[in-house]
N, C-alpha and C positions, 0 to 999 in steps of 0.2 A: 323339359330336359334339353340341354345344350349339345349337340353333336359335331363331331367332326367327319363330314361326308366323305372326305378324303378317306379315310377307313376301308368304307365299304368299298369305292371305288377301285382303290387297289387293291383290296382283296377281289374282290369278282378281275380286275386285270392280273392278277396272278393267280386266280386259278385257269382261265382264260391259258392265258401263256405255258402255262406248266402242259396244260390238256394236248395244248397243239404241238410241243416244240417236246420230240423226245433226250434231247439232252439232260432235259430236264427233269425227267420221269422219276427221279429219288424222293426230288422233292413233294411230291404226293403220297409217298410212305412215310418218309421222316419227317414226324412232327416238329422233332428240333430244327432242322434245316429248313422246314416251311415257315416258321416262326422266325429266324434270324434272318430270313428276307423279307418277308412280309415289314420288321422293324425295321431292316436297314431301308427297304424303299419307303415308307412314312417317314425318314429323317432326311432323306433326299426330297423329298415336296414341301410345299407352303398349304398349311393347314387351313383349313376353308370350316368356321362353323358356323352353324342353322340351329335352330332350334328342331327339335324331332318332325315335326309335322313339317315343314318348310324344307328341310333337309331331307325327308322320303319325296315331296313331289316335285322338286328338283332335282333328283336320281330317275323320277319314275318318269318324267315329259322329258331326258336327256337332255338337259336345257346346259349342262356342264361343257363351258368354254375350251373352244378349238386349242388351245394353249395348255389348258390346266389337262386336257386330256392326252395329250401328244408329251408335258411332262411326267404324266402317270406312268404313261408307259415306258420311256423313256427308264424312271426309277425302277421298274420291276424289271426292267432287263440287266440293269445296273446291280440290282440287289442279287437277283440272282446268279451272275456270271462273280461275283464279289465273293459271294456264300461259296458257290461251286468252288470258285480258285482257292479260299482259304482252308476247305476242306480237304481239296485236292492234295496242299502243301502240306497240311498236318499230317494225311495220309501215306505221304511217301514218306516221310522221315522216319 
């Protein structure tokens, strides 16, 4: 099977980021809201795929490049400040 380890990656950086930073603390209840950052930061990266076995032990020896990880996080802060403001805006209207 063909993966995209980008995935998991930002998924474990946004739950990560959500856990620490309570601004963020909705987005652990709303499934909606976790979901449309979660997609918006996988559209903000460059897709990285492995095959299954190849792609768990390059997650699992952290072998994932100084760049690709600095832009992961980079998108989850992105996705989620995106998510927050548009909800923010639909909110007060």
């Amino acid at each position: 099977m063909v993966k995209n380890f980008m995935e998991a990656y930002i998924k474990e950086q946004l739950d990560i980021t959500i856990a620490i930073d309570e601004s963020y603390k909705d987005f652990a209840v709303d499934e909606t809201l976790y979901k449309m950052a979660f997609a918006k930061a996988l559209n903000l990266v460059k897709p990285s795929y492995f095959t299954t076995l190849t792609g768990e032990v390059y997650l699992t020896f952290d072998n994932i490049p100084v760049q690709a990880r600095n832009d992961a996080i980079a998108a989850v802060v992105k996705a989620l400040e995106y998510v927050k403001n548009e909800r923010d805006k639909y909110n007060n209207k």
